[in-house]
N, C-alpha and C positions, 0 to 999 in steps of 0.2 A: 184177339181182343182189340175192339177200337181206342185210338188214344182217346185220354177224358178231354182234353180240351184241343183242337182242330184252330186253327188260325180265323177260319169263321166266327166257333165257338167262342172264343178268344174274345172278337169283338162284338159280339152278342154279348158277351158278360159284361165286356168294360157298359157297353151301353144302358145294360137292366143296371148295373152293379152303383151308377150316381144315384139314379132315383133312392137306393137304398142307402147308401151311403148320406143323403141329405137326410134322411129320415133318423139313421140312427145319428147323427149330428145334431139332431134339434134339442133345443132343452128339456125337459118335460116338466108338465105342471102337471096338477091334479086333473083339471080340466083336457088336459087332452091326451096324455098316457095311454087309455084305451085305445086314440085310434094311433097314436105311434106304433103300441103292439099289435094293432089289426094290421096296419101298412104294412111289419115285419113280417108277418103272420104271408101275407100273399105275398110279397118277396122270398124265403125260406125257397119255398120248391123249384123255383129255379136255378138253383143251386145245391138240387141234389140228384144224383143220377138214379132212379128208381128203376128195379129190378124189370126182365121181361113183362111179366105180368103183367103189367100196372103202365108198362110204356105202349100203352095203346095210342094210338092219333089220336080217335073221335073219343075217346074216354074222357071225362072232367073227371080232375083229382076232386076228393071228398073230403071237406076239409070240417072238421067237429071241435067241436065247443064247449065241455063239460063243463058246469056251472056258473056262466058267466053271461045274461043277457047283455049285458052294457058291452062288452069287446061283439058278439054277435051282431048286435046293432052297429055299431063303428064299422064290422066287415062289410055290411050291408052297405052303407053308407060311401064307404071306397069302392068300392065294388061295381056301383052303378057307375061311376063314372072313368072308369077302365073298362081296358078289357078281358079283365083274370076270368077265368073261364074254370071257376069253379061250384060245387053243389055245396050250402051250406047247410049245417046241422047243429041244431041246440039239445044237448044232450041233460037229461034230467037223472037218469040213474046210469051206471057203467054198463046193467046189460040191457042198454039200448044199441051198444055200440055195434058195427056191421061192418062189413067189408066192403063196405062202402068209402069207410073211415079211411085215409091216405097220410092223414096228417090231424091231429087229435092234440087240442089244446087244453089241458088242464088247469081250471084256475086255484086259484089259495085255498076255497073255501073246501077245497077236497082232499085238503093234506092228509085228515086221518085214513084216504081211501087210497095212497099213494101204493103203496106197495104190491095193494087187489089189483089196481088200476092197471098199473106197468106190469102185472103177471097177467092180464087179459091178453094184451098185445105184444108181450113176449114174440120172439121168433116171426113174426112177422111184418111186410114191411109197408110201417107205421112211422111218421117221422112223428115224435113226441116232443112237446113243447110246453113248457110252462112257468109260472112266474115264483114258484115253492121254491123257497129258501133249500138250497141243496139238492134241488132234482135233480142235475146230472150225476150227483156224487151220489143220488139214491136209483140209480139206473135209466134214468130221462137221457133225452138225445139232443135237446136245446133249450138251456137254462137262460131266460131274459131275467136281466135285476136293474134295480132302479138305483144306482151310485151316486151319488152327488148331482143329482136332477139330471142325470142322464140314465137313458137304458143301455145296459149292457148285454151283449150276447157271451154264453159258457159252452161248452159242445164238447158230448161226452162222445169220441169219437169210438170206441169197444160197444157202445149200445146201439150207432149204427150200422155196425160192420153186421152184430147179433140179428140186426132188421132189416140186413139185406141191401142196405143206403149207404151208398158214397155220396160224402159231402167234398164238395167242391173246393181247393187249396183256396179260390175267391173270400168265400165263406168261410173260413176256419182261420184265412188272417185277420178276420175280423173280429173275432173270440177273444176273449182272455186267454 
């Protein structure tokens, strides 16, 4: 087994790891919250080591959207001006969802669909993400909440080990 972090790796993290770090530092208002969770949203997978499958070179992770054009548009919008090198997807009902899905954002407005939701993607590996009051403690893999006009990240560590994802010790000092 390879160590997770490699003295390369190492400084690869510290380097991806400020851009994220100022982001989850900024304040947030109403006005720009979406795209502080979109910035997070394309930070996240670098900081997870995804199973053989899915660690292909030429592969783009597939990153979805359940109910929320306004963060969609925000990814979009960062998006062009980087170079995240991902496919994106606005998803309108759960069984749109595909295996394509690598990372699958669920917004608020889908709380009564929570429990369908995360039994879709059960067992595979799906880095799950969303803004619902108690998603990690309702089986979710990264819980963002908005504290005192900051965003916080929660990280239900048992529901990525179930989905195959190591999250990075980077990443989980930065959790609650």
């Amino acid at each position: 087994m390879k160590p997770l972090l490699t003295l390369t790796g190492l400084l690869l993290c510290c380097l991806c790891l400020k851009p994220f770090l100022s982001v989850a530092a900024t304040t947030v208002t109403a006005e720009n919250e979406e795209s502080v969770k979109a910035a997070m949203l394309l930070k996240f997978p670098l900081f997870v080591y995804w199973p053989k499958q899915v660690q292909t070179k030429r592969q783009r992770l597939g990153l979805c959207v359940l109910g929320s054009k306004n963060l969609k548009n925000a990814l979009y919008r960062i998006s062009l001006s980087s170079d995240q090198a991902y496919h994106f997807y606005l998803l309108d009902k759960i069984s749109e969802l595909s295996d394509s899905c690598h990372i699958l954002f669920i917004d608020k407005s889908k709380r009564a669909l929570l429990s369908y939701i995360l039994g879709q993607v059960q067992n595979k590996p799906v880095l799950t993400v969303s803004d619902i009051d108690d998603f990690a403690e309702s089986g979710g893999i990264i819980q963002i909440s908005n504290i005192g006009s900051r965003l916080t990240i929660e990280i239900n560590i048992d529901a990525a080990v179930s989905a195959d994802l190591k999250i990075s010790s980077v990443l989980l000092n930065l959790s609650q």
